[in-house]
N, C-alpha and C positions, 0 to 999 in steps of 0.2 A: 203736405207741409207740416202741419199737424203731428197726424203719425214719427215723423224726422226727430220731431221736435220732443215729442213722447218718448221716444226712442234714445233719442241722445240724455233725456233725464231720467232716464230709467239704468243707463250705461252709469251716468254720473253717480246713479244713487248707489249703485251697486260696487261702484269702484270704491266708493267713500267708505259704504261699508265692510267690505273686505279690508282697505286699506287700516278699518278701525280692528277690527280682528287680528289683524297681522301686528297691531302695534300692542294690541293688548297681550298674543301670543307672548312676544318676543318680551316687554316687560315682565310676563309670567315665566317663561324661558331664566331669563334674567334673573329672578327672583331664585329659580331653584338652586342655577347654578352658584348663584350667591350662599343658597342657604348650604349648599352639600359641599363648597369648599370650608364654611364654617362649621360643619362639623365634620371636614378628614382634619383639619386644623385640631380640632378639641379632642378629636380620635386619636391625631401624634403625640398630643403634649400629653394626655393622659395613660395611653401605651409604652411613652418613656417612665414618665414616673413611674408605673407600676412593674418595668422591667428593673429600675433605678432599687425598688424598694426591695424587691425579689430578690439582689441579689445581695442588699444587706442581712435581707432572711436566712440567706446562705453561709452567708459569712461569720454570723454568730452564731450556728447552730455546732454545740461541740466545745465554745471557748469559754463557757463559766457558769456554772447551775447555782449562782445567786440568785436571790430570789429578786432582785432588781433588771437582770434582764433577761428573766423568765416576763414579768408583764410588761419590757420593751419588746418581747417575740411578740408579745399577744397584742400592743399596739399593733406593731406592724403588720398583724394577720386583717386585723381589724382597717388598716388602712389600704390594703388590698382589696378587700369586698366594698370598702367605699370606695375604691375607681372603679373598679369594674360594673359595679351599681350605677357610677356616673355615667359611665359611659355606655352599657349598654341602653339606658335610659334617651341620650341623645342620639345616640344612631338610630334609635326605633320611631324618635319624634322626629325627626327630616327625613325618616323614609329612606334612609339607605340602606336600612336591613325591616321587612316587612313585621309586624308587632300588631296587638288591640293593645286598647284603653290598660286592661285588666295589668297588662306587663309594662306597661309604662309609673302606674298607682304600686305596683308590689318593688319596682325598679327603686323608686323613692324612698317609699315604706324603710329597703333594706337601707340605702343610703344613709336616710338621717338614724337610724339606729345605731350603724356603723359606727357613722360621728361620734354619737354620745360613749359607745363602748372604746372608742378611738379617744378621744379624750379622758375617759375615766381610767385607763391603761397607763395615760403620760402622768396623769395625776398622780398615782400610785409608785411609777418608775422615779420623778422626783423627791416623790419623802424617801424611798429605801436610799436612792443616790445621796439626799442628805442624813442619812441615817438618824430621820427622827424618829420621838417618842409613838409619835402616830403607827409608824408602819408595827411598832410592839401587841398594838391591841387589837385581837383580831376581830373584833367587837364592833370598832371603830372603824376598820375599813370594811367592814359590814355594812356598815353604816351609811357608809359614804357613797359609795353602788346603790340608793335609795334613789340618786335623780335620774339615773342610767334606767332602773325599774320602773319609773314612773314615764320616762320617754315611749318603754317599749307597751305600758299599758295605754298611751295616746296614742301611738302611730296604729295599736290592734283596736280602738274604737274607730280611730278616723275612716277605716276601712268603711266603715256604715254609717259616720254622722258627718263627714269630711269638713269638720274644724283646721284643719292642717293644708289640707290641697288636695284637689280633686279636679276630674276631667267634667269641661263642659258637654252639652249633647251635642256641640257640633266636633267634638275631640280634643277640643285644647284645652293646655294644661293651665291651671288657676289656684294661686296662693288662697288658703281657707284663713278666715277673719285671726285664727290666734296659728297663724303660721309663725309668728314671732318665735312662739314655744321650742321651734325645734333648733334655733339656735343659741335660746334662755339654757334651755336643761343642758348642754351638751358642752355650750362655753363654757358654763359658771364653774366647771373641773380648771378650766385651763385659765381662768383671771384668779381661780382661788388658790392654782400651784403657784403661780406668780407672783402675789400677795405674799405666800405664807417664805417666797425666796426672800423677797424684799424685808418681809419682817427678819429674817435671820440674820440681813446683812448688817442691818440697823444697829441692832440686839450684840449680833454678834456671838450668839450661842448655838454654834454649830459645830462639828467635828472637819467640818469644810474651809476650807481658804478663801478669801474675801475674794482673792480672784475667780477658784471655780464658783463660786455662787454667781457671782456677774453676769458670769460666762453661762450658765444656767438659766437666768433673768432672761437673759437676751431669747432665749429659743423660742418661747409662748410667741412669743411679739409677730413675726411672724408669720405663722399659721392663723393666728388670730385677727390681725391687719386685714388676710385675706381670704377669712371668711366675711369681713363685715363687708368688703368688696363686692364683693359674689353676691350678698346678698342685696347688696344693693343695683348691680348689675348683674343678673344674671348671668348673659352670655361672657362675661368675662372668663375665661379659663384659666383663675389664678390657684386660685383654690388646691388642688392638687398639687400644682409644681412646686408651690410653696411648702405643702406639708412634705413632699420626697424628698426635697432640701433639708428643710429640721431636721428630717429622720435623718437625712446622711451626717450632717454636724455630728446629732447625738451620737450614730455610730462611732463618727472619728476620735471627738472625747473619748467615747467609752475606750476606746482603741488604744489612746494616747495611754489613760490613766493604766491599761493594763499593761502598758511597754513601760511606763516611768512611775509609777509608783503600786509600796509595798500593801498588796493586798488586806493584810491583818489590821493594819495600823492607819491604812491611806496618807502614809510617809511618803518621799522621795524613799525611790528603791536603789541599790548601789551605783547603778547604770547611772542613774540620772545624777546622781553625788557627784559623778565623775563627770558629767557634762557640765553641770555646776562648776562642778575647781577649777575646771580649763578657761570654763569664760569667765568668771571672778579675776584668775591669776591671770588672762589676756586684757583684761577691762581696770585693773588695780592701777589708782593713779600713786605717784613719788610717793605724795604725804599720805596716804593711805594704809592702814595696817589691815592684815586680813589674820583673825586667829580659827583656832576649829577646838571645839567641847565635843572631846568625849564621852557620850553615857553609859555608863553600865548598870544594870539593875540590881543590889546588892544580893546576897545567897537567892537567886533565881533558881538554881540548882533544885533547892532545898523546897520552894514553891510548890514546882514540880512534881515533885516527888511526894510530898504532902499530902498536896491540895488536888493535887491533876493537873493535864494541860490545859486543860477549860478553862480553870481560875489563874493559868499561868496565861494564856490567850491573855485575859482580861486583865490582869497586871499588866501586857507590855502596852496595851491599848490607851491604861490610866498612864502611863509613862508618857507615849506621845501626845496624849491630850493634854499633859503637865507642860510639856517641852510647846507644844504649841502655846498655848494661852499663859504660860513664862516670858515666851519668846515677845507676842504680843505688848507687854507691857514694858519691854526694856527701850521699846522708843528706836532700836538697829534693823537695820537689814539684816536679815538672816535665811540659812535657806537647812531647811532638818530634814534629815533623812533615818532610816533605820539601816544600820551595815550590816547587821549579823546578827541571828540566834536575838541575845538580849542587851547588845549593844547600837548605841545611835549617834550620831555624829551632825554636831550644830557648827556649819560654817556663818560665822558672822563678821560684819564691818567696824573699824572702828570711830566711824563717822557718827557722831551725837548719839544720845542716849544713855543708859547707862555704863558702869563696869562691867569689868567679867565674873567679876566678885557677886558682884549684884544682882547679874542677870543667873548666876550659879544660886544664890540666893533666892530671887524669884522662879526659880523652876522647885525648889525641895518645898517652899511654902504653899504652890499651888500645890505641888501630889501630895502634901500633907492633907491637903484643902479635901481633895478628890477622894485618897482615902477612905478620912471622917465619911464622908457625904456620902460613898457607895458603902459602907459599913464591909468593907472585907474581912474576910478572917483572919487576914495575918498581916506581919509589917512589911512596909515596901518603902526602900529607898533606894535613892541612887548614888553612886561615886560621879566625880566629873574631871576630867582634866583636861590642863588647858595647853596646847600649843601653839605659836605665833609663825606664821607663814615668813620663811624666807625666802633671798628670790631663784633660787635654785632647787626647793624643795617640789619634791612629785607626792603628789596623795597618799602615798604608800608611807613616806619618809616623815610626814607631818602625826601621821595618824600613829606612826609607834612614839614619837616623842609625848603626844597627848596620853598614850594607852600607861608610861611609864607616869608622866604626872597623873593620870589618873590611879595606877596603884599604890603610889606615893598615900594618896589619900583614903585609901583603903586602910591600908597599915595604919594610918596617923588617926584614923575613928577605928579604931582597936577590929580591922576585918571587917566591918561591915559592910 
């Protein structure tokens, strides 16, 4: 009886704990298969971006050796080794591709380097994009590569002091006390391009349009939302998709501005004139006038021939930045372009602001302005004529009746 009884609690005890094993199994089961779907998940999203990014690599290689998106390739080189650093990093920590310690710590290492050289590329690609004074001194973007240098001399200590992140002795990975660092050094490029957009918008001393700058503002935002993401949540897989995005935006701008506007001057280029006058002359209400100013640059010719094309470059540059920051102050819609050689063409509304008088007035007073100010060597003016859109006129037929009052006025300031 005894023995039965022994027996039957020996059964009992045995079934219990099998039955504990099997439930602990299958919660550990559970667990992997949880973990190895979250990382083919971060696998996908990260092997699109980096195919997404690759093949904007492709795509500009060939189409402009500005030095503006010479360090947009070099972002985007840069943002390649940070996914693939991402990602090999997560496959080797859920064990779906076998790794030590040692490649999981150098996996990182490269990562937040990446970043910092990943951002100090966008940093660099925004001042040339606005063509400020900064990207002139090569001193100053020396300079500026100092938090980049200082990143990669903390990530080659951390190896031995692991201030930044290191593996525990049972393998897992663990943020070090100033792991902050690696998102301090590496942002502070992408809140200080943002900053320095905002200041210009402000300001308004830029050779940029209040629109592209916006449109610029916006891109940080972004990439930078979703690192503080990431780092707030790790396993989020924002990080990346977000920055393939920005990339692809900036490409698409870059894209536009080389289909519609004129290289030299960063004018509307003929093409886009012409998209201009169709939807103006489709959008034009009854009481609405629409006229177009002709520019010409007075003995251009002679510039040329002088001075070189360099300082003839730089003449038609002070032209458009006259006609813009002219334009600016008349209070109209206006949309400028450059047509040809050393001719420009300012479609404008006649809806408030000033005259034509006036606004022809404020355009010779700033390039007098600019002039003075750049000390050129010789004198630069312009002609301007004006003609009033009728409702049967095509671009072609508007722009000879401007070109004639614009030699009108040539002759009438004795050729100049």
């Amino acid at each position: 009886m005894r023995v039965g009884v022994v027996s039957k609690c020996l059964i009992c005890a045995c079934d219990f704990a099998l039955g504990r094993v099997s439930i602990i199994n299958l919660r550990y089961n559970d667990y992997m298969d949880a973990n190895i779907e979250y990382a083919m998940l971060y696998l996908e999203l990260n092997v699109f971006s980096l195919i997404l990014i690759w093949i904007i690599l492709r795509k500009t290689q060939g189409l402009s050796k500005m030095e503006a998106q010479r360090n947009f390739v070099m972002s985007i080189i840069s943002e390649m080794i940070f996914f693939i650093s991402d990602t090999w990093f997560l496959v080797v920590f859920t064990n779906v591709i076998p790794g030590d310690g040692w490649i999981l710590i150098a996996c990182k290492t490269v990562y937040f380097f990446s970043t910092s050289s990943m951002c100090f590329f966008w940093f660099l690609y925004f001042e040339h994009v606005r063509e400020t004074n900064f990207v002139k001194d090569i001193w100053k973007i020396r300079f500026s590569s100092i938090l980049m240098v200082i990143m990669g001399v903390l990530l080659i200590g951390n190896l031995f002091f692991k201030y930044l992140f290191y593996l525990g002795d049972d393998g897992t990975y663990h943020r070090g006390p100033l792991f902050i660092l690696n998102y301090v050094f590496s942002y502070s490029y992408v809140v200080l391009a943002w900053i320095r957009i905002i200041i210009n918008i402000i300001k308004k001393d830029t050779k940029k349009s209040r629109k592209q700058l916006i449109r610029l503002a916006f891109l940080p935002v972004a990439p930078g939302v979703a690192g503080i993401i990431q780092f707030i949540y790790p396993r989020l897989p924002v990080a990346c998709v977000a920055m393939s995005l920005a990339t692809l935006i900036l490409y698409l701008v870059w894209v536009d501005e080389l289909i519609s506007l004129d290289p030299l001057t960063g004018l509307n280029n003929r093409k886009q004139l012409n998209l201009s006058f169709e939807q103006i002359k489709r959008g034009k209400s009854d009481h609405e006038k629409i006229y177009l100013l002709l520019v010409d640059a007075n003995h251009f010719k002679n510039i040329n021939d002088t001075y070189g094309h360099l300082q003839g470059d730089n003449a038609l540059k002070l032209i458009a930045r006259a006609l813009r920051e002219g334009c600016k102050v008349s209070g109209r819609r206006t949309i400028i372009a450059r047509y040809g050689g050393d001719e420009f063409v300012i479609l404008v509304s006649s809806e408030g602001g000033t005259s034509n008088e006036e606004l022809k007035n404020a355009i010779n007073t700033r390039l007098a302005e600019l002039v003075k100010e750049e000390k050129i060597p010789f004198e630069l003016t312009v002609s301007i004529g004006v003609a009033t859109l009728e409702e049967d006129d095509s671009l072609k037929e508007l722009i000879v009746r401007a070109d004639e009052a614009m030699y009108d006025e040539k002759r009438e300031h004795g050729g100049r």
